[in-house]
N, C-alpha and C positions, 0 to 999 in steps of 0.2 A: 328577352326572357323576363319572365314575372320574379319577382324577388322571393323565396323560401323564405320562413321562419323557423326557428329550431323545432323537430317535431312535438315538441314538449308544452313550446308556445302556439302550438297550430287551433285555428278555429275549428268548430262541428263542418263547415263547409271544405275548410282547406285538408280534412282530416279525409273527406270522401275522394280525392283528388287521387291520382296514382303515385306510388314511390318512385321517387327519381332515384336510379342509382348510374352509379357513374362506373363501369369499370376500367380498372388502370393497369397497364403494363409498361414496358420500357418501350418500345417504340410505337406503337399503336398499329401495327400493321397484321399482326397475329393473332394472339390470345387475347388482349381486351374487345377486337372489333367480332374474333367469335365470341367470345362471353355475351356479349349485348345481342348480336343478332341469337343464341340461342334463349336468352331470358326472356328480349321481346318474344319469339318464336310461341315460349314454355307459357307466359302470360296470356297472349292472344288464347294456345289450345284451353286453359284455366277458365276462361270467361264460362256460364252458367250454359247448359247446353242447349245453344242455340241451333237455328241453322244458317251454316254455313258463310248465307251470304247478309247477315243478318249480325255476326259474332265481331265483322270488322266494325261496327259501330258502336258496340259494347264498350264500356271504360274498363278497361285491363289491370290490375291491381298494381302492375307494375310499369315504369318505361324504362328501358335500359340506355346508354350511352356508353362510349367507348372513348380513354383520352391516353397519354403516353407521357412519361416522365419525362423522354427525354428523343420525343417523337423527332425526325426529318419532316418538316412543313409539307404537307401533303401530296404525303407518299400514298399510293392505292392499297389498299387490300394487298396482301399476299394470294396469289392465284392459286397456290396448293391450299391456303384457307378457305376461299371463295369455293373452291372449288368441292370440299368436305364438307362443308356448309349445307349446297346443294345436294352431294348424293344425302348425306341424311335426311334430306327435306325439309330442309329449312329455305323458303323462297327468296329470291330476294325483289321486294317486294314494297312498294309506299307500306307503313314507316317504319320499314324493315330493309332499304333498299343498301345491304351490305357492298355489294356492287360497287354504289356510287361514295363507298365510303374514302375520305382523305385523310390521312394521320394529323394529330395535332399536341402541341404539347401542353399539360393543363396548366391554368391561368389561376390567378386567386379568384380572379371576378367569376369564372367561372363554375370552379369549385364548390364557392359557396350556397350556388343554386340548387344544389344535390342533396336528396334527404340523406344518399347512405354513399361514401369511395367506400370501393373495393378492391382492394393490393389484387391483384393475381397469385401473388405468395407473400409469406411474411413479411420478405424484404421490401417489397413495392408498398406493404402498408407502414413499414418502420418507415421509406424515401417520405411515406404521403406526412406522415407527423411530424418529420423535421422542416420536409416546403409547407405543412400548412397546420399549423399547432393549435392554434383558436378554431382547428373545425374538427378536433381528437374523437368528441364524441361520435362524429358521422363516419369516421375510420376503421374501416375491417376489413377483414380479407376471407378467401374462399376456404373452406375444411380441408380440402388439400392444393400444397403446392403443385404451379400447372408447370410443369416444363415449358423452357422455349423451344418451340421448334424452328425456329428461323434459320436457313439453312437446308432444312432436311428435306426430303421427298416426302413425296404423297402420303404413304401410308405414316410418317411420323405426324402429319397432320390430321392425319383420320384417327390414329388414336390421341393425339393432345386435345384434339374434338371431344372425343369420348370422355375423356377427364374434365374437361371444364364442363358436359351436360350432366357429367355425375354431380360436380360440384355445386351447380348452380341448382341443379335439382333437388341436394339435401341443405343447402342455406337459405333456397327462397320457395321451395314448393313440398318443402317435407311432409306438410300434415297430409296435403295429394299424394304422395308418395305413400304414405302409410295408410290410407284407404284402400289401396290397389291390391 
């Protein structure tokens, strides 16, 4: 991975580059790994209206990532996620292949490569300050706290779906939002 600079210190070139954000939950099987496949999803539809086959080459404003505070070393996807994922039409898809996703727990080296963490709730952004305090400014979290669904059936993942595309929707694609 290429080394980030604080957005503050970014060049005119590095400034054109897409936001890496990283989203975070406790195990990474759930809510962070849909948080990312719906941002990449929300980003790809955002690009300038292309067509279709034309849109995947486009540079996307954003790239999403998915990590876990306190992930099990690569565990899959949750299948009721994967599977909410798809009916809402989100594919999974090169560089979206939610699928082939593996849990992992974040790393400082890691970490630091990301323009923006983002908790899943408060509390995953308060865990993110205390494991990584020299990167406070890059630390946030979603407008609303996502429920874990871990555990639940399908339809508790169809709607914790629906709360993280709201979420992700009014903290990274609002002004799209408010156009509509």
């Amino acid at each position: 991975m290429t080394e980030l600079r604080p957005l503050e210190a970014k060049t005119e070139t590095e400034l054109e580059q897409p936001l890496r954000v990283c989203f975070v939950c406790s195990g990474n099987t759930c809510r962070s790994p849909m948080a990312a496949a719906v941002a990449n999803h929300l980003a790809r539809a955002s690009v300038p209206s292309l067509p279709e086959e034309l849109r995947s080459l486009a540079q996307p404003p954003l790239v999403a990532f998915s990590a876990g505070l306190y992930a099990n070393e690569g565990d899959p996807i949750s299948p009721h996620a994967a599977d909410a994922l798809e009916a809402a039409g989100i594919p999974s898809l090169p560089p979206n292949s939610y699928r082939d996703h593996r849990s992992h727990t974040l790393t400082n080296q890691e970490a630091e490569q990301y323009d923006l963490l983002v908790g899943l709730t408060r509390r995953h952004a308060m865990m993110l300050l205390l494991h990584f305090p020299a990167l406070a400014s890059r630390i946030t979290f979603l407008p609303l706290d996502i429920a874990d669904p871990y555990g639940g059936d399908a339809e508790q993942y169809r709607k914790c779906l629906e709360e993280i595309t709201r979420a992700v929707r009014i903290r990274f694609f609002s002004a799209e939002e408010d156009a509509k």
